[in-house]
N, C-alpha and C positions, 0 to 999 in steps of 0.2 A: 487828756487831762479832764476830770471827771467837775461839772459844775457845782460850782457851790449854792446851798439853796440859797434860797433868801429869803429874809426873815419875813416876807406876808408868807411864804409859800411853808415854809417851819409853823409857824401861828396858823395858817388856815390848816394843816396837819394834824395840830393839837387839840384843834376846837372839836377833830371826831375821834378822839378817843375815847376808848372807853372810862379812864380816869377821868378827863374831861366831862363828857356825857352826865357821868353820873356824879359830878361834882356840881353839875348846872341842873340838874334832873330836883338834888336837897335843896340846892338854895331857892326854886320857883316852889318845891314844897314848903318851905318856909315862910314864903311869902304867901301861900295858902292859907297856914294856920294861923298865920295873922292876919288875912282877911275873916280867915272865918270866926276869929273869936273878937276882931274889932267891927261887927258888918251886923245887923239884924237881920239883915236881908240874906237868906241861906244860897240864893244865885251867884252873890259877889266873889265868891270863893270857888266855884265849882270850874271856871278856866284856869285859875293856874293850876287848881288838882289834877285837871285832866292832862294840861301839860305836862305836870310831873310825872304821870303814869306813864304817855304815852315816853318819857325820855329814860324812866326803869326801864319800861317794856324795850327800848331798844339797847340797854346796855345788857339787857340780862341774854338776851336775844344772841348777841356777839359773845358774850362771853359762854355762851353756852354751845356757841359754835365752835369757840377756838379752845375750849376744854381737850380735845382730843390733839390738838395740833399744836406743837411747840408747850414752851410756858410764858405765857402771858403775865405779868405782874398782877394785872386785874385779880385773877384769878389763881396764882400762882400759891400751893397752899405755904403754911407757916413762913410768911416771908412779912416784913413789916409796911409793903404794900398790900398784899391780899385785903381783898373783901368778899365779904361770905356770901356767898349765891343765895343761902337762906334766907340770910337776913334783908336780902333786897327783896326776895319773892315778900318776908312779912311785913315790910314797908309797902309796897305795891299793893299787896292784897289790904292794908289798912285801909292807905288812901281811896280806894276802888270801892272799899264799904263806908267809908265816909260820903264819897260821892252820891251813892245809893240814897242815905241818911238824906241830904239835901238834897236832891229831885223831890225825895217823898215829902219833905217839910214845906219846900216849894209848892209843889204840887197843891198841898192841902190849902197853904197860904192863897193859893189864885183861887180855888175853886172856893174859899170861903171868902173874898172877895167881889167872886161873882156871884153869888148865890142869892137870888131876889131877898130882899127885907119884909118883914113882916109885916 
Protein backbone atom coordinates (compact mmCIF):
# COMPACT_ATOMS: atom_id res chain seq x y z
CA UNK A 1 0.00 0.00 0.00
CA UNK A 2 1.46 3.17 -1.34
CA UNK A 3 1.81 6.23 1.49
CA UNK A 4 -0.17 8.86 1.60
CA UNK A 5 1.72 12.08 1.45
CA UNK A 6 1.22 14.59 3.79
CA UNK A 7 0.11 17.67 3.70
CA UNK A 8 3.83 19.53 4.89
CA UNK A 9 5.28 17.11 2.38
CA UNK A 10 2.41 18.26 -0.58
CA UNK A 11 2.99 22.13 0.45
CA UNK A 12 6.80 21.83 0.73
CA UNK A 13 6.21 20.28 -3.14
CA UNK A 14 4.33 23.24 -4.20
CA UNK A 15 6.55 25.81 -2.77
CA UNK A 16 9.12 24.65 -5.92
CA UNK A 17 7.23 24.74 -8.55
CA UNK A 18 7.51 26.36 -11.12
CA UNK A 19 3.77 27.96 -10.99
CA UNK A 20 4.82 28.69 -7.48
CA UNK A 21 8.35 30.08 -8.06
CA UNK A 22 7.21 32.41 -10.24
CA UNK A 23 3.99 33.28 -8.54
CA UNK A 24 6.55 34.40 -5.52
CA UNK A 25 9.31 35.67 -7.96
CA UNK A 26 5.80 38.87 -9.12
CA UNK A 27 4.71 39.27 -5.82
CA UNK A 28 8.58 40.35 -4.21
CA UNK A 29 8.53 42.29 -7.72
CA UNK A 30 5.96 44.13 -6.59
CA UNK A 31 6.93 44.77 -3.54
CA UNK A 32 10.14 46.28 -5.51
CA UNK A 33 8.11 48.94 -7.31
CA UNK A 34 6.68 49.91 -4.28
CA UNK A 35 9.66 50.40 -2.69
CA UNK A 36 11.14 51.97 -5.38
CA UNK A 37 8.53 54.52 -6.04
CA UNK A 38 7.60 55.01 -2.18
CA UNK A 39 11.83 55.29 -1.07
CA UNK A 40 14.13 58.37 -2.25
CA UNK A 41 16.63 56.39 -1.50
CA UNK A 42 17.39 54.24 -4.85
CA UNK A 43 19.12 51.23 -2.56
CA UNK A 44 15.85 50.52 -0.80
CA UNK A 45 14.43 48.74 -3.60
CA UNK A 46 17.30 47.09 -5.26
CA UNK A 47 17.09 43.55 -2.76
CA UNK A 48 13.81 42.67 -3.57
CA UNK A 49 14.63 43.42 -7.38
CA UNK A 50 17.26 41.29 -7.15
CA UNK A 51 15.32 38.69 -5.52
CA UNK A 52 12.87 38.78 -7.98
CA UNK A 53 15.43 38.30 -10.74
CA UNK A 54 17.22 35.68 -9.31
CA UNK A 55 13.48 33.70 -8.78
CA UNK A 56 12.57 34.51 -12.88
CA UNK A 57 15.99 33.37 -13.56
CA UNK A 58 15.30 30.11 -11.89
CA UNK A 59 11.72 29.49 -13.26
CA UNK A 60 12.77 30.40 -16.60
CA UNK A 61 15.72 28.14 -16.18
CA UNK A 62 13.26 24.93 -15.49
CA UNK A 63 10.97 25.76 -17.65
CA UNK A 64 13.35 25.85 -20.31
CA UNK A 65 14.71 22.67 -19.25
CA UNK A 66 11.51 20.85 -19.33
CA UNK A 67 10.44 22.33 -22.83
CA UNK A 68 11.64 19.22 -24.39
CA UNK A 69 10.36 16.64 -21.89
CA UNK A 70 6.77 15.87 -21.34
CA UNK A 71 4.24 19.03 -21.06
CA UNK A 72 4.55 21.10 -18.30
CA UNK A 73 1.57 23.36 -17.63
CA UNK A 74 4.07 26.19 -16.98
CA UNK A 75 4.85 26.05 -20.34
CA UNK A 76 2.42 24.10 -21.91
CA UNK A 77 1.36 26.24 -25.10
CA UNK A 78 -2.44 27.38 -25.67
CA UNK A 79 -3.63 26.12 -22.45
CA UNK A 80 -5.24 28.50 -19.88
CA UNK A 81 -2.22 27.76 -17.52
CA UNK A 82 0.61 28.55 -20.02
CA UNK A 83 2.93 31.36 -19.41
CA UNK A 84 5.05 32.78 -22.16
CA UNK A 85 8.72 32.40 -21.80
CA UNK A 86 8.96 35.70 -23.52
CA UNK A 87 7.14 37.55 -21.57
CA UNK A 88 9.12 36.47 -18.50
CA UNK A 89 12.68 36.90 -20.25
CA UNK A 90 11.00 40.85 -20.81
CA UNK A 91 10.08 41.17 -17.18
CA UNK A 92 13.45 39.87 -16.17
CA UNK A 93 15.37 41.87 -18.48
CA UNK A 94 13.18 44.97 -17.24
CA UNK A 95 13.86 44.46 -13.74
CA UNK A 96 17.88 43.74 -14.45
CA UNK A 97 17.80 47.32 -16.30
CA UNK A 98 16.01 48.84 -13.45
CA UNK A 99 18.56 47.53 -11.30
CA UNK A 100 21.48 49.03 -13.45
CA UNK A 101 19.26 52.43 -13.22
CA UNK A 102 19.76 52.39 -9.28
CA UNK A 103 23.47 51.37 -8.71
CA UNK A 104 24.05 54.31 -11.05
CA UNK A 105 21.78 56.81 -9.21
CA UNK A 106 23.18 55.30 -5.95
CA UNK A 107 26.47 55.46 -7.04
CA UNK A 108 26.33 59.13 -7.92
CA UNK A 109 24.26 59.82 -4.59
CA UNK A 110 27.40 58.58 -2.36
CA UNK A 111 30.11 59.96 -4.48
CA UNK A 112 28.34 63.28 -4.34
CA UNK A 113 27.99 63.02 -0.73
CA UNK A 114 31.51 62.31 -0.38
CA UNK A 115 32.85 64.84 -2.43
CA UNK A 116 34.90 67.47 -0.30
CA UNK A 117 32.83 71.08 -0.05
CA UNK A 118 34.04 74.01 -1.20
Amino acid sequence: MAATPSVANVDANFRHTPRHLLQRALTIAQEAVQLDANSNDPRVALPAYGRAVVLLHEVMSRAREEMGVGVDPLIAPNTEHSVDLSSMQRVYTTYLSRMEVLKDIAARSISTDTSPSN
